[in-house]
C-alpha positions in Angstrom: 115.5 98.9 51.6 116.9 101.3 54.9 119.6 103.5 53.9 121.0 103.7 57.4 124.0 106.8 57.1 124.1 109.6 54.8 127.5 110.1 54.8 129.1 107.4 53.0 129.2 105.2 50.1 126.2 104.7 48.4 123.5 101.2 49.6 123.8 98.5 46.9 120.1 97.2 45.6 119.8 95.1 42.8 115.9 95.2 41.4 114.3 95.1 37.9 110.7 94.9 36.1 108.5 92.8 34.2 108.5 94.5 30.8 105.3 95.9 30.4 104.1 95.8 34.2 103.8 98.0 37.1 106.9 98.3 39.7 106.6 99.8 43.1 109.8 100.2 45.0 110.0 102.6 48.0 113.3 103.5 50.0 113.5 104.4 53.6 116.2 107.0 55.0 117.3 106.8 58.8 120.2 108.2 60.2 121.7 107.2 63.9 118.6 105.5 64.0 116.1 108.5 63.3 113.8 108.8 60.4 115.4 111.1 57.6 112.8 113.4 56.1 113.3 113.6 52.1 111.6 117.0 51.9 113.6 119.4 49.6 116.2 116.7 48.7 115.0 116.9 45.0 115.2 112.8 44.1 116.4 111.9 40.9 116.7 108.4 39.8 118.1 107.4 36.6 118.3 104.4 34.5 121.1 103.7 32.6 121.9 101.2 29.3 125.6 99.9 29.8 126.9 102.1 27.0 126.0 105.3 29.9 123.3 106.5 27.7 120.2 107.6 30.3 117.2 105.1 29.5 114.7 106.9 31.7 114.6 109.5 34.4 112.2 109.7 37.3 111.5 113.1 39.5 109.1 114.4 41.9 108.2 117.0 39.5 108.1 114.7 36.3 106.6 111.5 37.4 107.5 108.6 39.0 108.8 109.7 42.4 106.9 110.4 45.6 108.3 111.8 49.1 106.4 110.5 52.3 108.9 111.6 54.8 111.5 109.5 54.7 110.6 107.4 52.3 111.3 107.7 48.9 108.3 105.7 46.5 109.8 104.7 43.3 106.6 104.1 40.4 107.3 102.0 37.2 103.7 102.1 35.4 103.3 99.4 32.6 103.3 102.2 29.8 106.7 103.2 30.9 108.5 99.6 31.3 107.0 98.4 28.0 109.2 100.4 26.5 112.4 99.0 28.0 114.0 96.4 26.1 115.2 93.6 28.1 118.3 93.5 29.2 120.4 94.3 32.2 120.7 98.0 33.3 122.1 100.5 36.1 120.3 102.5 38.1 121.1 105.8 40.4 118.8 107.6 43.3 120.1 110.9 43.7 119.1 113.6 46.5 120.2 116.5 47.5 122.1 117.3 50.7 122.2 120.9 51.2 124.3 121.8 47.9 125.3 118.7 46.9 124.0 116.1 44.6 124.7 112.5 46.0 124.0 109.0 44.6 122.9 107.2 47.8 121.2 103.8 46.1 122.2 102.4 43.2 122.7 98.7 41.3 121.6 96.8 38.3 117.8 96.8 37.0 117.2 94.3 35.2 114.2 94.1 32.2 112.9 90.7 31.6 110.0 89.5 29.7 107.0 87.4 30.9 
């Protein structure tokens, strides 16, 4: 997925995971057709049960979240997603912008089983 403009409302992606397998996602950011470079944007995406409660987070820092310019690489291992029940979820990625703290992808994730 290209999130094209940083300015406006967030992309929509709908995704989900195999309950108990690996997921690799990445996210590319371009503005006015130049690649956006994700350094210092402090990701954050969040998983979310429809009640609000968070299910899981995934940082830089904590696991689960790479930078590679301007591409943000989203890792599900299979020891993590076992331990979603299956059902339908939301999910958030969050950078950011100078001071600000944006939600610039977000949709359902959805846990199924094999």
């Amino acid at each position: 997925m290209s999130v094209t403009d940083l300015s406006y409302l967030p992309q929509v992606c709908n995704t989900g995971i195999v309950q108990g397998a690996d997921r690799v996602l990445g996210f590319s950011f371009v503005v006015d057709g130049v690649p956006y470079d994700l350094e210092g944007t402090d990701p954050l995406i969040t998983i979310t049960s429809r009640s609000g409660a968070v299910v899981a987070e995934f940082t830089v820092a904590g696991g689960g979240l790479a930078v590679l310019g301007n591409v943000l690489v989203w890792s599900v291992s299979a020891a993590v997603s076992v331990g979603f029940a299956v059902g339908s979820y939301s999910y958030r990625v969050i950078l950011r912008i100078g001071d600000e703290f944006r939600p610039y992808v977000y949709g359902s994730y959805r846990v199924v089983v094999r």
